[in-house]
N, C-alpha and C positions, 0 to 999 in steps of 0.2 A: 525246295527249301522253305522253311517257316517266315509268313510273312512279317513275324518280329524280330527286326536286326539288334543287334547288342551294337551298345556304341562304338565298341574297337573293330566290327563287322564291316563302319562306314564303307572304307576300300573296297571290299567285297560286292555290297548293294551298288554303287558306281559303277563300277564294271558292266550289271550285270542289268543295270538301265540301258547303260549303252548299246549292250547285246543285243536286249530287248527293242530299240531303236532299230539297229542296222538290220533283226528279222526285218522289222515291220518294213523299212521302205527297199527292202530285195522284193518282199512280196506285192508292196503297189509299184515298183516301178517296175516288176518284170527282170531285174539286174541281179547275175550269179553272180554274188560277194560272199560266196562258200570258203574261198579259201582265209577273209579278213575275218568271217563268222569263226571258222577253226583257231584262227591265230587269239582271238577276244576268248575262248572257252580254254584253252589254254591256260592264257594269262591269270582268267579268272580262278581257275585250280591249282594255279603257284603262286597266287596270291593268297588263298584261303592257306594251304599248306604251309606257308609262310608265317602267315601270323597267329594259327593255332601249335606250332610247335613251337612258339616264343610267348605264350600266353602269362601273365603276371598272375599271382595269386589272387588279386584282386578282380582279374578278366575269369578267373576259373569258376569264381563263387557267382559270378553274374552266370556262366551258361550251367551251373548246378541249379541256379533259378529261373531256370527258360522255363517260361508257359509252357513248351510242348513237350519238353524235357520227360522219357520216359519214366512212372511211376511204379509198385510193386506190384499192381494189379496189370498190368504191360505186359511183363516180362513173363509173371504168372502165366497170362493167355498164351504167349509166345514160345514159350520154352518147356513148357508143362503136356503133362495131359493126365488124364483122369484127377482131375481136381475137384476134390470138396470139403466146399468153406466152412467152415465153423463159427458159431457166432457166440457171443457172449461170452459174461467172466464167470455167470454162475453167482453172481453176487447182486448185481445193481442193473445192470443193462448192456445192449451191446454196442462199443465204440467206432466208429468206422473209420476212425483215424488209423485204426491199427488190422488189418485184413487178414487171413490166411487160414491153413486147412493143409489137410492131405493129399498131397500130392506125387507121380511119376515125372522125374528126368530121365532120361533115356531108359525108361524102366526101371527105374531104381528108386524106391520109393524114399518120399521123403516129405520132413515135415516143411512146411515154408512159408513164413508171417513177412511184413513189413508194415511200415507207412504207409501210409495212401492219403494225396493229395487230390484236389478237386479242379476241375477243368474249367466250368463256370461257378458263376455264382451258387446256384442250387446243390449242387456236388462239393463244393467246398465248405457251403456250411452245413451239410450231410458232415461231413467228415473231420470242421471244422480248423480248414486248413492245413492238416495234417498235425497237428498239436494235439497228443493225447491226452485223455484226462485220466486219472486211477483208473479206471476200468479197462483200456486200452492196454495198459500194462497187465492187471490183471490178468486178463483173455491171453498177452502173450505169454505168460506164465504157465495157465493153462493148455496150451497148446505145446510148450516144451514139456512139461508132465506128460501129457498124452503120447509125446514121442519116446521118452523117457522108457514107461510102461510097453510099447508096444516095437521100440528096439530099435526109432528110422531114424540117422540124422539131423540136425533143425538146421536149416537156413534162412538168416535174420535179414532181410533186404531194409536199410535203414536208410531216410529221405523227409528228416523233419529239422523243422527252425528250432523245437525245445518241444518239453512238456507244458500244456496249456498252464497258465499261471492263475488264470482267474479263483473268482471266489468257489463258486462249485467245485472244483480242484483241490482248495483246501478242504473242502468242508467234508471232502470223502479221502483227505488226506494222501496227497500225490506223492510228498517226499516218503511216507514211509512202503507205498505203493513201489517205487523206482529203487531202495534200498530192499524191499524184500528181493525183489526181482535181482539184484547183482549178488544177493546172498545166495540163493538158490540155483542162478544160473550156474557156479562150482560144483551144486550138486549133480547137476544131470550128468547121467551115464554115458549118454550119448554121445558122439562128433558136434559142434556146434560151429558153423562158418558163419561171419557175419559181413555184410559188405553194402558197403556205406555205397549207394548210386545216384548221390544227389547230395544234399543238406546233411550232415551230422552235427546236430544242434545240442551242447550241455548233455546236463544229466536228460533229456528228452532222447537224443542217440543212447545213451550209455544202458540205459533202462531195460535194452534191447538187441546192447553189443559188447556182451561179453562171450567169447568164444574159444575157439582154438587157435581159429583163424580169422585174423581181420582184414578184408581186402576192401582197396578201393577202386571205384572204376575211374578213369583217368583224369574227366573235370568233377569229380566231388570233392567236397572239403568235410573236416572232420575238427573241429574246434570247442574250446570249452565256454565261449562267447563269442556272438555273431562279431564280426568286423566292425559295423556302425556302434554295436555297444562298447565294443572296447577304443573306440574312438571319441566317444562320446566320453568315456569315464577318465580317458590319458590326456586328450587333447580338449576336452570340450567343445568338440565341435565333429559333425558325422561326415563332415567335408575331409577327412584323415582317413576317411575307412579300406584304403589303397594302400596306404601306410602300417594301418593296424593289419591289416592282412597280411603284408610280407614279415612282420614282424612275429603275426602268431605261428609261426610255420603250421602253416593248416592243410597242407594238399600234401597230396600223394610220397612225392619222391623225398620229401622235407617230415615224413611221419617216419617212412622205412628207417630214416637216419638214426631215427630217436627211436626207434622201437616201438613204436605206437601202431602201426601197421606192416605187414608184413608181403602185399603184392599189389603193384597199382595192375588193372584190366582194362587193355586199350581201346579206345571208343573210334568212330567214325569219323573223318577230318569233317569238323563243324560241328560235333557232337553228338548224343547217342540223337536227338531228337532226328538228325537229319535220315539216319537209318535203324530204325528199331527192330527189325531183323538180322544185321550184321552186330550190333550191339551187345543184343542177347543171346546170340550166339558163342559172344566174346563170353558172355558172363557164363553162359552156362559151360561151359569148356571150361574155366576156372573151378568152379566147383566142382565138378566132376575128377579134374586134375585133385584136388586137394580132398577130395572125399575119398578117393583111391587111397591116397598117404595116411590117411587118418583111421580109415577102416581099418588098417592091418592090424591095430593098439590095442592092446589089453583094454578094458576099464579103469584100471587104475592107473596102463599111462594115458590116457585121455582126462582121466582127472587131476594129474599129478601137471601133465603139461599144459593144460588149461592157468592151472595153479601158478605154475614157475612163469610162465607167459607175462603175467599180469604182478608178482611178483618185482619182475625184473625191470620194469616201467618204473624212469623217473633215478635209475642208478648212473651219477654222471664220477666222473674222474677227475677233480682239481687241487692245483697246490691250497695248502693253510696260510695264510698269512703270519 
């Protein structure tokens, strides 16, 4: 397990000091405490079980921001093979905020971009956090053309706080970068799954998840401002951001409600970070699942239902006054 506890984890690290304790003095004193070892490992795993299947909305967007939390270069290596990246938008430069290329799932080819976040320092401002700038949009634009053209799928793995807001960002014009991008993602011919595996941040997620299918994995969140902002703007204070979160219904099972997403993909008790092989297995099993449904579709109902999908977002049912 990642040596970074999330603060509702407390219980968990307790335990697991203790554990860590009762090894150590079996093995200087010579004393089989096998069976109080067994009973502590136990507890320790209905303890975790326990508090990650009662997890707040506000606990879900802390472990979507775990340091070890798997990113779309991850899942890439893990779930893929014969992958090759593509770089650039063909315009300005290449953004490393935004990754992806050509790729086989279980032989079945396919196109596959997302986010990509940085580990230290030097990789995160490589890729600057995972906050796009136009070009990053750009390049993924280019790369659903290219699947477009050549007939495979896209799968958008999506895992950023927003699009970079800085002045460079204007100056190469992000908003109309992230609108051309939602114009033309209706046009693709293609299957288009998107799945939010961490952060879906504003128009920075949306830029890059427009699909057929929107799925999420089980602690991502999906929001049109982060928690601390919309706490800052309603309450004045980021000390509410626990608050704004249950209020934005931003996780999985509170999207399906409202149609905003359509599958949560169940993660590893503690998170995908703790097993990134059983994770991405979860994911890649989902698309495959929903690539099969979607293959079978004319072009025009891949485009039609793409259409109606996004359409039907936001139609609620209330009396008039």
């Amino acid at each position: 397990m990642s040596v970074v506890i999330l603060p509702f984890e407390a219980p968990i690290a307790e335990l697991e000091s203790k554990l860590h304790e009762l090894e150590a003095f079996s093995k200087e004193q010579d004393i089989d405490v096998s069976h109080e070892i067994n009973r502590m490992k136990v507890k320790i795993e209905e303890t975790r079980n326990s508090i990650y299947a009662n997890l707040t909305a506000w606990q879900k967007v802390q472990v979507a921001r775990h340091p070890d939390r798997p990113y779309t270069m991850d899942y890439i290596n893990t779930m893929t093979t014969d992958f090759v990246e593509i770089h650039g938008d063909r315009i300005h430069r290449d953004d490393r905020a935004i990754v992806g290329g050509f790729a086989k799932i279980d032989g079945r080819k396919v196109m596959i971009f997302g986010s990509q976040k940085g580990r230290d320092t030097k990789s995160n401002v490589e890729c600057n956090f995972g906050c796009a700038h136009p070009e990053g949009y750009r390049k993924a634009l280019r790369l659903m053309r290219l699947a477009d053209k050549f007939g495979v799928p896209v799968i958008s793995l999506i895992d950023t706080k927003g699009a970079y807001a800085g002045l460079e960002s204007e100056e190469r014009h992000i908003a109309e970068a992230i609108a051309v991008n939602l114009r033309e993602s209706f046009n693709i011919k293609v299957p288009i799954i998107c799945i939010i595996i961490g952060e879906g941040g504003s128009g920075g997620a949306l830029g890059i998840g427009i699909g057929n299918r929107i799925l999420m994995m089980e602690h991502a969140y999906y929001s049109v401002i982060s928690p601390e902002g919309c706490a800052a703007i309603l309450w004045k204070d980021r000390a509410f951001s626990d608050k704004a979160a249950e209020a934005l219904k931003i996780t999985g099972p509170d999207l399906i409600k409202l149609k905003l997403a359509d599958e949560v993909i169940p993660e590893p008790t503690g998170g995908a970070h703790v097993n990134l092989a059983a994770a991405a297995e979860n994911l890649k099993q989902a698309i495959l699942r929903n690539l099969d449904e979607l293959e079978g579709k004319s072009t025009e109902e891949i485009l039609q239902d793409r259409y109606d999908k996004f359409r039907a977002m936001g139609e609620f049912e209330g009396a008039i006054a």
